[in-house]
C-alpha positions in Angstrom: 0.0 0.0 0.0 1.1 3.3 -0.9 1.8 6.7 2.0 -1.3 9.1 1.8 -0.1 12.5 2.1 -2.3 13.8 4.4 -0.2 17.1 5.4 -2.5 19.5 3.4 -5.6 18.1 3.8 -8.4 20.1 5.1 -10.1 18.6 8.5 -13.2 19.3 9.6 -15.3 17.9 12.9 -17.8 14.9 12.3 -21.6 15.7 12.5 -21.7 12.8 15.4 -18.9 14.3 17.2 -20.4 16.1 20.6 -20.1 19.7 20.8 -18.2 20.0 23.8 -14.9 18.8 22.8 -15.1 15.8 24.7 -15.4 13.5 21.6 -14.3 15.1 18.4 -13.3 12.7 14.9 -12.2 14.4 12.6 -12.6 13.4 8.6 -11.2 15.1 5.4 -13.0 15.6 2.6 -11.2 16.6 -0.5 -9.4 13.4 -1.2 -11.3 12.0 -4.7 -10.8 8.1 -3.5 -10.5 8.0 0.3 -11.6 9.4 3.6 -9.3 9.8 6.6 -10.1 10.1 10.0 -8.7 11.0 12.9 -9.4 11.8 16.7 -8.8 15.6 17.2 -7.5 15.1 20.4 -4.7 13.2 19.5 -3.4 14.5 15.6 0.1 13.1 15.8 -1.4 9.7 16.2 -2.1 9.8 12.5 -5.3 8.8 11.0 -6.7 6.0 9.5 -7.8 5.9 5.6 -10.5 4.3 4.3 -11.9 3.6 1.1 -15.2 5.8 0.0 -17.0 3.3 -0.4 -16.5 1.5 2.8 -16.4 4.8 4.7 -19.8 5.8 3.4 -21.2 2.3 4.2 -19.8 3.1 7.7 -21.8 6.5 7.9 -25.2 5.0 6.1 -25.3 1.9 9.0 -24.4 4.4 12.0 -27.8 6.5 10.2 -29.7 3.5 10.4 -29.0 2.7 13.6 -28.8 6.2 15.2 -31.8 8.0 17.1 -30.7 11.0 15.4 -31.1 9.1 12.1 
């Protein structure tokens, strides 16, 4: 597997992430294949990448299952 550059990505805060800082992922947007995430607490830990595809499966089941849904 290749390195993801990651360096000038733009992060923003997850819709599920709770507004008082206590649990905040972060995902970036503007990468045309994948979707990184990572916890905003803890940047230098790096981020973990994930396919589109899988990532928006991901999002759709957490919809499904969510009471905010």
């Amino acid at each position: 597997m290749r390195a993801i550059d990651l360096s000038n990505v733009t992060w923003r805060a997850s819709s599920y992430s709770n507004s008082d800082g206590g649990e905040c992922l972060e995902v970036a947007d503007d990468l045309p294949s994948v979707v990184p995430v990572r916890d905003s607490k803890a940047p230098a830990r790096g981020a973990l990448v994930f396919q589109a595809s899988t990532w928006a499966a991901f999002v759709a089941g957490v919809r499904d299952e969510s009471p905010l849904g």
